[in-house]
N, C-alpha and C positions, 0 to 999 in steps of 0.2 A: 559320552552320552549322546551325542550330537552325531555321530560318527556314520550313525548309520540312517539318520533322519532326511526325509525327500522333502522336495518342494511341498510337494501336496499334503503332507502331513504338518507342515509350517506352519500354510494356508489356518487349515482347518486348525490347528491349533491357537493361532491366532482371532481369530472369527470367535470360537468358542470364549477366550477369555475375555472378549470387547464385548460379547454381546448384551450383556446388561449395563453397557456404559453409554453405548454410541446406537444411531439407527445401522443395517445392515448395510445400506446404500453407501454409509461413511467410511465401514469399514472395508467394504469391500477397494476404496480412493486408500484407502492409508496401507492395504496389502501394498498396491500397483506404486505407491509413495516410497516405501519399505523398498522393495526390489528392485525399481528404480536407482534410489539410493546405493542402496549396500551390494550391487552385483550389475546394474547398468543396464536390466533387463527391461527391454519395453512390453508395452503388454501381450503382443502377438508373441515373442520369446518367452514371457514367463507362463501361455496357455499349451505351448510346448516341450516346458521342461521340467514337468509336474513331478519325473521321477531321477531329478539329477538330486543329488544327496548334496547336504552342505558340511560346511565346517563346522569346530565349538565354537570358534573364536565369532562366526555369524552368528552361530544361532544364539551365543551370549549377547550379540549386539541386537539380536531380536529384542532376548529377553526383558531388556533392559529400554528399548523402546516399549512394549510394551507395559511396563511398569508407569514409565511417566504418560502413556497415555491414559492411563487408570486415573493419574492425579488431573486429571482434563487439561494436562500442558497441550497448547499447539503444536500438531505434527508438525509445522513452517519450523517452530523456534526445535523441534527435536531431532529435525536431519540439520538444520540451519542454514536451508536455503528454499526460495520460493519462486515459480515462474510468473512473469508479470508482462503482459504484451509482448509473448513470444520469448522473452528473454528471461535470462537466471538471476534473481539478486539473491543476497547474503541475508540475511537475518538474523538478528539479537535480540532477546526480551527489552532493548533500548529503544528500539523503533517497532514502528507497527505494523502489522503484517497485511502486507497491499491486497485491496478487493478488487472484485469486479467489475463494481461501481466505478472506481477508478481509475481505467481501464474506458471507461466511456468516455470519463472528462478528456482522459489523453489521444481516444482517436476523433474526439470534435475537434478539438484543437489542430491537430496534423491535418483533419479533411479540410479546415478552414482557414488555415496557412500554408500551402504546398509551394514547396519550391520556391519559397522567398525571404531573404534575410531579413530574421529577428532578435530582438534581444530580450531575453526570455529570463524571466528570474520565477522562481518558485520559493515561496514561502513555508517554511514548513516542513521540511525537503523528508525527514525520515530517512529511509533503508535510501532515498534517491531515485525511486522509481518512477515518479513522473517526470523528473528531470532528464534524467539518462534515457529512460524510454522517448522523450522531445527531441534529444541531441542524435537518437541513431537513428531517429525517424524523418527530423530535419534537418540535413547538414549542413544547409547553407547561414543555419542560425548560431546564434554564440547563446550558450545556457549557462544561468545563474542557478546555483541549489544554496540555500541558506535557511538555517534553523538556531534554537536557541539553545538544542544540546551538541556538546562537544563529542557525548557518546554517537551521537547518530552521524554527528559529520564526518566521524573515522568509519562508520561502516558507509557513507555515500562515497567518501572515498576508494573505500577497496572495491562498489559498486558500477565506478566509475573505470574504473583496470578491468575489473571482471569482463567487462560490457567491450571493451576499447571504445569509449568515447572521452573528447576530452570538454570537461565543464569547467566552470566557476564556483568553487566553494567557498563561503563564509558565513563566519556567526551574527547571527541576528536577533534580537528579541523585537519582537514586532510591537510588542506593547509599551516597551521604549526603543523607538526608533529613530528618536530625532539627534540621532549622528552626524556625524560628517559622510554622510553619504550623497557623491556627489551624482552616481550612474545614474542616465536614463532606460524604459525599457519600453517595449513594443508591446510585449506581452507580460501578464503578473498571476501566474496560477499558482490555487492554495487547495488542500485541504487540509483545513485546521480543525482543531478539534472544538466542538460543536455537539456530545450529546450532554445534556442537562442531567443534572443528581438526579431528577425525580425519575431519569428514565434507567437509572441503574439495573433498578428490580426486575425490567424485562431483557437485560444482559443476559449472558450464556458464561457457567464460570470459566469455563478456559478462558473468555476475557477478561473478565474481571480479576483473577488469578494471576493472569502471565503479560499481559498488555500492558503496556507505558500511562499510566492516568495521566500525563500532563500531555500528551498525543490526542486523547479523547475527549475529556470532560471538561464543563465549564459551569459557571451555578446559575440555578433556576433564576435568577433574580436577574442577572446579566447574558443572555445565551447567545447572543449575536457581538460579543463582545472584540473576537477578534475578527470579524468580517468588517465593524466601524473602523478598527484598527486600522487593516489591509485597505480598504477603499479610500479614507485618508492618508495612507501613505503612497496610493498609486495617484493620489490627487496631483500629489507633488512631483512622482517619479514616472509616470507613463507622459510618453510624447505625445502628442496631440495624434487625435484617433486611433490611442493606443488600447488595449481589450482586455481586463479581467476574468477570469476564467474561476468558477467555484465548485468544491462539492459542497451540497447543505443539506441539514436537516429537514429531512419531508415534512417535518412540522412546522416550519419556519421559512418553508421556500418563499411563500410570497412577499415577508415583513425583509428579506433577504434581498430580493429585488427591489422593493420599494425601498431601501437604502441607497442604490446607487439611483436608482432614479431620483433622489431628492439629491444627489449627488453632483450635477452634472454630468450623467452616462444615459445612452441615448441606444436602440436597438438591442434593448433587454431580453435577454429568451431564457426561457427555465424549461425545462426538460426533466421529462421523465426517464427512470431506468429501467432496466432489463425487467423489474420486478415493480414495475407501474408508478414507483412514488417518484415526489416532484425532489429532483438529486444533484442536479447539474445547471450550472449559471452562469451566465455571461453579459456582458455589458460593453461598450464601446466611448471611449472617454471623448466627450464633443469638442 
């Protein structure tokens, strides 16, 4: 059936069936996502090859992509891989599929630690991508990745090969963390999860659908529950003038800060993202 099908009829084939699910602009990412994927094409190659014909065996893996895009699965988790500050990780509906936000907190941190050894734990670690992106970005540093799922630590690990950097993996639950953990660290970056039930409603279902809820949500009643956590245990764990590093909720940046300032942390700066709200936080332990 396939046999005698070109690029450009793919294209438009695909477009057509997205177009009452997705804006144009998304789909036109998820064709360049697609081709990318399934044939290695970049985008100048695939404005090129509009009349090479494909296989069945692709255009079934079309198909079949777009089917689960129909069910608002994430493109990340349906090729099963994501770019993240230059580089490729892996992705599982286990872990959460890194933003761009993210991607801020990891080049303040690099612009504001250059060329100097640190010891760097991340909290939270997911897919690994702020960690691995820390370690190939700082090498003079030793990085810590630590979370509370066993699923997510086996894809930081194969994140960690992917990438060739070598890190420090272990399991943590940060909301009991009074282990025998004896490590100090220099640096302690989190993005933990931090949106509130009440803010469900304005989710998008691919998220709510395919994302990890114990990555995301936390209840109305408690919403800054693991940043007390995190700041209490870096009480104990960062070396004297050692730096916290956070993503938070634009609704909660300032009650965010004035945590660690009541905390003993000292040259507080909250910062906004790409897209204006207050996202990224830091603090400096006195």
């Amino acid at each position: 059936m396939a046999s005698n099908i070109n690029i450009k009829k793919v294209i438009s084939f695909i477009k057509s069936e997205l177009k009452e699910f997705y804006p144009m602009s998304e789909i036109d990412s998820f064709v360049y996502l697609i081709f990318e994927q399934l044939f290695n094409y970049s985008r100048t190659k695939l404005l090129i090859s509009q009349d090479v014909e494909i296989l069945e065996d692709s255009y079934q893996n079309i198909l079949n992509i777009i089917s689960d895009l129909k069910l608002y699965k994430p493109i990340q988790y349906i090729l099963g891989e994501t770019i993240f500050y230059n580089l490729t990780f892996n992705v599982t509906p286990g872990v959460l599929i890194p933003r761009p936000e993210t991607e801020e907190l990891v080049d303040w941190i690099i612009k504001e630690n250059p060329d100097t050894y640190n010891r760097i734990l991340d909290i939270g670690t997911g897919s690994g991508c702020i960690a691995i992106s820390l370690a190939k970005n700082l090498p003079e540093s030793v990085v810590y990745a630590s979370d509370i799922s066993s699923e997510a630590l086996t894809v930081t690990k194969k994140n960690s090969k992917l990438n060739t950097v070598d890190i420090q993996i272990m399991q943590l639950d940060i909301l009991n963390s009074d282990t025998q953990l004896n490590e100090k660290f220099d640096i302690i970056v989190s993005n933990p999860p931090y949106i509130t039930e009440k803010e469900k409603k304005l989710m998008h279902k691919n998220v709510l659908d395919f994302e990890p809820e114990l990555a995301l949500f936390v209840s109305d009643n408690n919403p800054l529950l693991f940043y007390k956590a995190i700041i209490d245990f870096g009480m104990n764990h960062l070396n004297p003038g050692g730096k916290i590093y956070f993503e938070v909720n634009e609704s909660f940046g300032k009650e965010t800060a004035l945590l660690l300032e009541e905390r003993a942390f000292r040259d507080i700066s909250l910062k906004k993202d790409i897209n204006g709200k207050d996202r990224i936080l830091r603090g400096i332990l006195k």
